[in-house]
C-alpha positions in Angstrom: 69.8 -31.7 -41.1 69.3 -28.4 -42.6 68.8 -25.1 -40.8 65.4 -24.7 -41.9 64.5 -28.6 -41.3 65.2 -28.2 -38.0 63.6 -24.9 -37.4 60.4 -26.6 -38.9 61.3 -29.4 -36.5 61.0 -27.4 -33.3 58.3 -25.2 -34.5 55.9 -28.8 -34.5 57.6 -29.6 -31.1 56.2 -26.6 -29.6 53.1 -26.6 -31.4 52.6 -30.2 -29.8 53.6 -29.2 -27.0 51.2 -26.2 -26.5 48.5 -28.8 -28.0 49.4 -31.4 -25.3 48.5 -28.5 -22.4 45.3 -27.1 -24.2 43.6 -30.2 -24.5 44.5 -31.1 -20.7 42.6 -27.3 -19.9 40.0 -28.4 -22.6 39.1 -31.3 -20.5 39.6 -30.0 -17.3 36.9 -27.3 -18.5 34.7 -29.3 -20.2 34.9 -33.1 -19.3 37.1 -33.5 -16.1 34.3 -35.3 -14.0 31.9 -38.6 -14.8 28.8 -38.7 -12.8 29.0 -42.7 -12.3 26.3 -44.2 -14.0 25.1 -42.2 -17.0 28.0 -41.5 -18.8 27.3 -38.1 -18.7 30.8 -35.8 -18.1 31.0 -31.9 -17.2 34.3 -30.0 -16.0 35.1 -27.0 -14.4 33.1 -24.6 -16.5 29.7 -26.5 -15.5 31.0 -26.5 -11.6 31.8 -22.7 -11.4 29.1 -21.5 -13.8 26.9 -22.4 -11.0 28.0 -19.2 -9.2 25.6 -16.4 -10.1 27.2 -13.9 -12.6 30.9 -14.5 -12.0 30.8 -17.8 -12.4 30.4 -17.7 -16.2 32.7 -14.9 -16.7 35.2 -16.6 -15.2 34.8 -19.5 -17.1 35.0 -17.1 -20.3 38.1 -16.2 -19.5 39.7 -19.8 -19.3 38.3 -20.6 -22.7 39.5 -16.9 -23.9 43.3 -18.0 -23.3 42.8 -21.3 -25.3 41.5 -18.7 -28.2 44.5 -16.5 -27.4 47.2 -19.8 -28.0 45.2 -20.8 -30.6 46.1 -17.2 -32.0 49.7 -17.6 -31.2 50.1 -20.6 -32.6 48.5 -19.2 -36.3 45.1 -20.4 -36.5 43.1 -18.5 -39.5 40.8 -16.0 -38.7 38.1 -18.1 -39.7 39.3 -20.4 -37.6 39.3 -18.1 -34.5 36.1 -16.3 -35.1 34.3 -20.0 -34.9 36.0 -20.7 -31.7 34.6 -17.1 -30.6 31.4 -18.1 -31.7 31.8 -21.5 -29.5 32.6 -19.7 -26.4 29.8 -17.2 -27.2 27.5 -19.2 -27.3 28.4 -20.7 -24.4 28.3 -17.3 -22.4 25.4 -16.0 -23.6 23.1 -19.3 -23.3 25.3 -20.7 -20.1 24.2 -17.5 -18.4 20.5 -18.4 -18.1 19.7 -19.2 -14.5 19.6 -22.9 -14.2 18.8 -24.4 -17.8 22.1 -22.3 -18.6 23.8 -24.7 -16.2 22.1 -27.8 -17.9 23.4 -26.2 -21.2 27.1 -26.3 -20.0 27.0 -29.6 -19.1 26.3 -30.7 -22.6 27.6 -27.5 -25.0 31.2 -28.5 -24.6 33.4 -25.2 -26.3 36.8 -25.9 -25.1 36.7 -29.1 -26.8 34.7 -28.1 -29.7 37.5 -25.1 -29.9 40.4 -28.2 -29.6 39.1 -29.8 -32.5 39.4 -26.9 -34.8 42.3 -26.6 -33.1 43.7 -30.0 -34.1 42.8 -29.2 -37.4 44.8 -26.5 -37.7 47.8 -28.0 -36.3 47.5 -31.3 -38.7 48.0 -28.3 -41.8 51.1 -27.5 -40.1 52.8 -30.8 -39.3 52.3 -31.7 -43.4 53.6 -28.8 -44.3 
């Protein structure tokens, strides 16, 4: 294999790798639990947006360090300013006393983010 084959090689293995750990935070933050019997699923970002005013903020900055591997791993700016948009959304409307909570239930970012996400990465592995 050829020095450059196998530097395109491992630069897909990490990209899959990083991948691999953002969707597990993706669904921890957006889909980790079922509430048995509806089929409805919410995560860790419904669950601690219930705390008034840190609760979203803190939530923010979960889905802000997808965004910044997202970054690292090349996503277009494009790319990134929709993710922003996603998780701004998310903050501004998730903030509203209790139909913000309903909202987070049901907005999903993180995953919304991984699937622009996977997008991007499917450029790079045919390339």
């Amino acid at each position: 294999m050829t020095s450059s084959a196998e530097e395109r090689q491992s630069r897909v293995a990490a990209a899959m790798q990083a991948r691999e750990r953002l969707a597990r935070l993706a669904r921890l933050l957006d889909s980790a639990v079922s509430v048995p019997g509806t089929g409805v699923r919410f995560g860790l970002d419904a669950a601690i947006g219930l705390l008034p005013g840190v609760g979203d903020l803190v939530a923010t900055g979960l889905s802000l360090y997808l965004i910044a591997e997202a970054r690292r791993l090349g996503i277009s700016k494009w790319a990134l300013l929709r993710m922003l948009g996603n998780v701004g959304i998310d903050l501004l409307l998730g903030s509203v006393p209790v139909a913000g909570d309903v909202f987070d239930v049901f907005w999903r970012a993180n995953r919304r983010n991984m699937a622009i996400l996977d997008r991007h990465l499917a450029d790079i592995i045919r390339r």
